[in-house]
N, C-alpha and C positions, 0 to 999 in steps of 0.2 A: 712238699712236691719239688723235684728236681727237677733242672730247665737240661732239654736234652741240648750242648754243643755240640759234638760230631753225630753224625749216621750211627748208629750201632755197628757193632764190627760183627763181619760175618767170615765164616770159612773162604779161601780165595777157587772161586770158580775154574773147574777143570778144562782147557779144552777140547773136551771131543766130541760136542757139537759147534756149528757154525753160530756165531755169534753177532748179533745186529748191532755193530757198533755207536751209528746214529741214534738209534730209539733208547739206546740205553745212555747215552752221552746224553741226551735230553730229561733222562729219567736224573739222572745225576744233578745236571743244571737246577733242575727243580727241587730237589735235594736241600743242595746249596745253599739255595738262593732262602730256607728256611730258617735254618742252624744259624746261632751265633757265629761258629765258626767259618761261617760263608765257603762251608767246603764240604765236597762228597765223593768218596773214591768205589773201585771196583777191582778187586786186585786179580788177575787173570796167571795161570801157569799150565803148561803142558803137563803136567803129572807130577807129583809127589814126588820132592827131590832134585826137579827138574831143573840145571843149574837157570834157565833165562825164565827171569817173573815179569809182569807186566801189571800197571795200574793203569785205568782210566781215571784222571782227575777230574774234576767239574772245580772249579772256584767260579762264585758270585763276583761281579763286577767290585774293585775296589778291595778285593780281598789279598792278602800276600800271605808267603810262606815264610815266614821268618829264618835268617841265613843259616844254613845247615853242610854240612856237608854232604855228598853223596858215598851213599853204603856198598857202591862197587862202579866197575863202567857201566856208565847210563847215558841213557840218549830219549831226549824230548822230542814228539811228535805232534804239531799243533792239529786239532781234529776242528774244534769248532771256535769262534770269539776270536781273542787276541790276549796275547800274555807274554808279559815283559823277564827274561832271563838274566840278571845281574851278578857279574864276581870282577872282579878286581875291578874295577872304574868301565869297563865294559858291559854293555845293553846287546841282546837278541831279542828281535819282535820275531812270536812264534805267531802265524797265524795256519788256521787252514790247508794242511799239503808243506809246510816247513818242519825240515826238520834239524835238528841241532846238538851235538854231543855237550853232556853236562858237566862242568864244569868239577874237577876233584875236589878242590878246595871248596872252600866257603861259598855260597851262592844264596840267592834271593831269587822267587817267581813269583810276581805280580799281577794279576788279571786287569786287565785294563778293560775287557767287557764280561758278562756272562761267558765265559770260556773251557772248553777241554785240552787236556794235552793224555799222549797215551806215553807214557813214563817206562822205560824198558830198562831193565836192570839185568845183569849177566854176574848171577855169583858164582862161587869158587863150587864144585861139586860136593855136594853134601852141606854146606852152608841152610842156614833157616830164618836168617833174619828178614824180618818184615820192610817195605817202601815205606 
């Protein structure tokens, strides 16, 4: 028997219906908050191809993203909790209604509670790689 760490990965959600960002940012928190991985995403895009992708994160309290770089211009949106933005010796608290361009280089995000951010990526036209 295998211990499920992340969410299972699913196709990323088209949109051309309205989308309840709250009930699902919550659906995610719960998520999270099961997984080893203390983390549950939702990856959103206007259509196949479409250079701007979007993920809703959930990280469980205490959970971090280990330093990565970012896969194009990105920009964090805090939706729900609190989550800490780390690169070069500098900290952003995202909270609710903040929002904050990502860092290119090397970075860390930290949940300091139960938290969402909505993760917006702008890739090159005909690009496919995943957040």
């Amino acid at each position: 028997m295998t211990t499920q760490v992340h969410a299972p990965r699913r196709e990323p959600d088209h949109a051309d219906q309205p989308l309840d960002l709250s009930a699902l940012a919550a659906d995610l928190v719960a998520q999270a908050r099961e997984l080893p991985a203390m983390r549950a995403a939702r990856t959103l895009r206007a259509g196949a191809g479409a250079p701007l992708k979007q993920s809703l994160l959930a990280l469980a309290a205490g959970a971090q993203l280990q330093e990565h770089a970012a896969p194009g211009p990105t920009t964090l949106l805090g939706v729900t909790g609190e989550v800490v933005l780390r690169s070069d010796g500098a900290a952003v608290t995202l909270t609710p209604g903040i929002w904050a361009p990502c860092p290119h280089g090397p970075h860390t995000l930290e949940a300091v509670t139960d938290a969402v951010v909505l993760l917006t990526v702008a890739h090159a036209p005909g690009a496919d790689s995943d957040v």
